[in-house]
C-alpha positions in Angstrom: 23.7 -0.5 -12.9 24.6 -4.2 -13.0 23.3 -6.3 -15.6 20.9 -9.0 -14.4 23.1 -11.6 -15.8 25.8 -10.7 -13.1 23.7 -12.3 -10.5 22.7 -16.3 -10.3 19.4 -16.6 -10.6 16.7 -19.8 -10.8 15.4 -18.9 -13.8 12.8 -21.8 -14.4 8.7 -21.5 -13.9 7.4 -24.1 -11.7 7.4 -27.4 -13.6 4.0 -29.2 -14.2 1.6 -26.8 -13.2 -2.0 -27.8 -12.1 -4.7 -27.5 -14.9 -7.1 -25.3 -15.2 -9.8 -28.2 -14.0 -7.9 -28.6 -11.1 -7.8 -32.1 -11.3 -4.4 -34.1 -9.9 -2.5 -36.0 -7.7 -0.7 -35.4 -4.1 2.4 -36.5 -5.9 2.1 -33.7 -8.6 4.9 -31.1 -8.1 2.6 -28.4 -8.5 0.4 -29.5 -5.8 3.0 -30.3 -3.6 4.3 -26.9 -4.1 0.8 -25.5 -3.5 0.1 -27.3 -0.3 4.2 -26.4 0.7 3.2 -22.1 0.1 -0.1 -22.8 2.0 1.3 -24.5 4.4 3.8 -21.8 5.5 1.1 -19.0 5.0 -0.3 -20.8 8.0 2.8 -20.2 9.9 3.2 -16.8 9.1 -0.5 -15.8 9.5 0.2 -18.0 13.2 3.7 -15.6 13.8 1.6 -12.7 12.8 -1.1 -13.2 15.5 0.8 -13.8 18.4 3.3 -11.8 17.9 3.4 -8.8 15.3 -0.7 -7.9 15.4 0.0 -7.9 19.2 2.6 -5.7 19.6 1.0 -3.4 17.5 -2.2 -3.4 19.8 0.3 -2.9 22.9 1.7 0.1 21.0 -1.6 1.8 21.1 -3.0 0.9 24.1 0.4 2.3 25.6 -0.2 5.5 23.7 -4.3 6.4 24.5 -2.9 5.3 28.4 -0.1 8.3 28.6 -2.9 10.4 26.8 -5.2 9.9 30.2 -2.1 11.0 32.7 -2.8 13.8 34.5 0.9 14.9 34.2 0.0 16.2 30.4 -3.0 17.8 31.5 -1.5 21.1 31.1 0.5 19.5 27.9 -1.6 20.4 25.0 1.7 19.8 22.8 2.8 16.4 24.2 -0.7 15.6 24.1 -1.0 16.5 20.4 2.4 14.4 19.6 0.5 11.3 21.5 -2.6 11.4 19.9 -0.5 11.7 16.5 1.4 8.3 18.2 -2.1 6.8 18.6 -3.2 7.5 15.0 0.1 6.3 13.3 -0.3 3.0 15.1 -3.8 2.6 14.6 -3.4 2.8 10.9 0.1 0.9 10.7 -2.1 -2.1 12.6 -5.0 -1.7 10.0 -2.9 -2.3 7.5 -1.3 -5.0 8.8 -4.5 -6.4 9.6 -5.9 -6.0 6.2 -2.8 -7.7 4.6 -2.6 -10.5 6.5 -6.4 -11.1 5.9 -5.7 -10.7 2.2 -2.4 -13.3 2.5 -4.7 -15.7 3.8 -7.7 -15.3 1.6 -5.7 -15.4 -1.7 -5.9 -18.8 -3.6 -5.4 -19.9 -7.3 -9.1 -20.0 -8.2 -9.3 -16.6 -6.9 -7.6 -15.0 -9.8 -9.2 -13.8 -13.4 -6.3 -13.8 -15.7 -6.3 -11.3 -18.5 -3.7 -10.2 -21.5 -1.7 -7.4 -19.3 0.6 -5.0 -20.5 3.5 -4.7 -18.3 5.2 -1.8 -19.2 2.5 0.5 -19.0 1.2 -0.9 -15.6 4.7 -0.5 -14.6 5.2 3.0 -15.5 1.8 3.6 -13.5 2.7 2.5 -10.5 6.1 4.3 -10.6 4.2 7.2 -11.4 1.9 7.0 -8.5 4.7 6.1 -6.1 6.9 8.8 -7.0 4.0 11.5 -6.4 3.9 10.6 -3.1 7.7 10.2 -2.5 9.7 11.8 0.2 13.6 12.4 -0.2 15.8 13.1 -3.2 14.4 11.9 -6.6 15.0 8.3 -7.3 15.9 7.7 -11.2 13.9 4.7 -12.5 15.6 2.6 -15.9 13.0 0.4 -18.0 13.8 -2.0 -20.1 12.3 -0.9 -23.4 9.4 -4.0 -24.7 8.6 -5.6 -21.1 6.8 -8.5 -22.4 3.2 -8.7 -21.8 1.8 -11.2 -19.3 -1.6 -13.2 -18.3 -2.2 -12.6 -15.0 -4.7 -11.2 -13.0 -4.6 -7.4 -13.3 -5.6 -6.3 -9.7 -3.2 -9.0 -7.8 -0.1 -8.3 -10.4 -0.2 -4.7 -10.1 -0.1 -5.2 -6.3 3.2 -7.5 -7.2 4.8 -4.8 -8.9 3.7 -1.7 -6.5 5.5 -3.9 -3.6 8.4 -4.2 -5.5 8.6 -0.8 -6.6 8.0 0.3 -3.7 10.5 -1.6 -2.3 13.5 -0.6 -4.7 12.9 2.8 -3.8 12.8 2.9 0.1 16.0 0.6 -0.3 17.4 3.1 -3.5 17.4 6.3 -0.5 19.9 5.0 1.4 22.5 5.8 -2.2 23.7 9.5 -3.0 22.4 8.8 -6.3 19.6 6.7 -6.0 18.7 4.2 -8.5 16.2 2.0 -10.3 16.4 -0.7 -12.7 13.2 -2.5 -13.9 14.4 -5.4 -16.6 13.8 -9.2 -18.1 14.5 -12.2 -19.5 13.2 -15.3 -21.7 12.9 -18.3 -19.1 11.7 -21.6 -20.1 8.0 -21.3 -20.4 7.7 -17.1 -19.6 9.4 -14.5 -18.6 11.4 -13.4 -15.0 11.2 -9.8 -14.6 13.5 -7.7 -12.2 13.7 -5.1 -9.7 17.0 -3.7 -9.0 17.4 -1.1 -6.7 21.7 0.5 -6.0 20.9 0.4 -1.7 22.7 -1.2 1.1 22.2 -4.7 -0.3 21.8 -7.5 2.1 24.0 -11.1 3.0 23.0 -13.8 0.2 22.0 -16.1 3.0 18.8 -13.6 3.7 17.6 -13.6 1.2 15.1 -16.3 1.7 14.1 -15.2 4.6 13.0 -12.0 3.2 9.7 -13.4 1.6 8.5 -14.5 4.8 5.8 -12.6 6.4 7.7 -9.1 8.7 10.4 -9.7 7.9 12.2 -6.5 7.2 15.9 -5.7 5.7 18.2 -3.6 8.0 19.6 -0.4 7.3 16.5 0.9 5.2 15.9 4.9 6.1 12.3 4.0 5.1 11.3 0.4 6.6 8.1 -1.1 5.8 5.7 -3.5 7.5 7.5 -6.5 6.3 4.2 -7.7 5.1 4.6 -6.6 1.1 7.2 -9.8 -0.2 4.9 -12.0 1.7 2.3 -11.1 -0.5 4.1 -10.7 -3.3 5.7 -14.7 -3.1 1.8 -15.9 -2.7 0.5 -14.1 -5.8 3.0 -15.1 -7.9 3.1 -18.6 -6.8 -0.9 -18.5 -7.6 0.0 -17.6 -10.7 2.4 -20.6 -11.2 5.5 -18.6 -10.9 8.5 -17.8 -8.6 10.1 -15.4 -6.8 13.4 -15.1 -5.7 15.9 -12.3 -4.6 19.8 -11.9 -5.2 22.0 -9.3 -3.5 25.8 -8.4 -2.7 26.7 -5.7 0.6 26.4 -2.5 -0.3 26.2 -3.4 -4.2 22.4 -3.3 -4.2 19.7 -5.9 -4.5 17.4 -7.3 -7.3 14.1 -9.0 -6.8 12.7 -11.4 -9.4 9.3 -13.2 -10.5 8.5 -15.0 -13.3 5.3 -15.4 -15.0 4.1 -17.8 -17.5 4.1 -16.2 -21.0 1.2 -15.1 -22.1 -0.8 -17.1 -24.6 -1.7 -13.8 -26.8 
């Protein structure tokens, strides 16, 4: 797979960050950067209401209707492929519901930063993903000595089972489907990167992409377009960044980076 050196990257933590007192100015970068994420959290959490959540309701209430039409009374197979409608879309709006309420609860002070060990929470999460995988087996490459980080456990885990989780959905759409988990020294911490050899995307998405559903096309698997959302937050809590790089049909990578841990 390509190294992460082939693609351009901002490899820099956020400058300045706020101390642990909270203490600072408007003017500081860091708050200004804070106040920028929340800011747009707002908007997406705004996007999310009037138009995602409700479609999703729509979807359901469409559903339990055609279940109550006489013209499947005698139906009991379309009526069992409905009610099947009715439960996918009740849970797909649950979640949704429950990760849009965790977008908008999650703040800096929220987190409890511990000593973690990356590369055994990483090959964790690929573990659990992969037992519940559907499709062709995906082969995962990790870095040897991921560098450990200081991060709340609970919240970073969640970072790297969206990303992982990502790589693979996007890794299906390859005859030989691929992962690559790797790093790099930055200024400050560490950037650590999710590579996956799919469909790619234009450069000019990429952006986009952490914004809250918004989904990549062409992905046999699509998810709820709610996961990179998340992901940008808690690593911006954190005092990090995230970032994504891509060529058409050459694949993507995803990045964060973390300040290093103090030991």
């Amino acid at each position: 797979m390509t190294s992460s050196r082939d693609f351009h990257h901002p490899l820099a933590l956020r400058s300045d960050p706020a101390s642990p007192s909270g203490t600072g100015t408007v003017g500081d970068p860091s708050i200004a950067a804070r106040l920028a994420s929340a800011e747009q959290t707002l908007r997406d959490i705004s996007h999310a209401l009037a138009h995602d959540l409700r479609t999703s309701l729509r979807h359901v209430a469409s559903y339990a209707q055609l279940l109550g039409d006489p013209v499947y009374a005698g139906q009991p197979g379309q009526v069992t492929r409905l009610s099947h409608k009715v439960m996918d879309s009740t849970r797909r709006l649950q979640h949704l519901m429950e990760s849009v309420s965790a977008l908008a609860r999650l703040q800096a002070a929220d987190l409890h930063p511990v000593r973690v060990d990356v590369g055994q929470m990483v090959q964790v999460v690929l573990r659990d993903l992969q037992l519940g995988q559907r499709g062709p087996v995906v082969s995962c490459v990790l870095a040897p000595g991921l560098p450990p980080a200081r991060a709340d456990a609970a919240l970073l885990r969640r970072v790297w089972e969206e990303l992982l989780d990502n790589a693979l959905r996007h890794a299906l759409s390859h005859d030989q489907p691929c992962i690559e988990v790797c790093y790099e020294a930055v200024p400050g911490g560490h950037a650590y990167f999710v590579h996956d050899n799919g469909l790619g995307f234009e450069p000019e998405k990429a952006a986009e992409l952490f914004g809250l559903f918004q989904r990549a096309q062409g992905v046999p698997e699509p998810g709820l377009g709610v996961g990179l959302a998340l992901v940008r937050r808690i690593v911006e809590c954190h005092g990090g960044r995230v970032w994504a790089t891509a060529r058409p049909g050459e694949g993507a990578r995803f990045g964060f980076s973390l300040p290093a841990d103090a030991g």
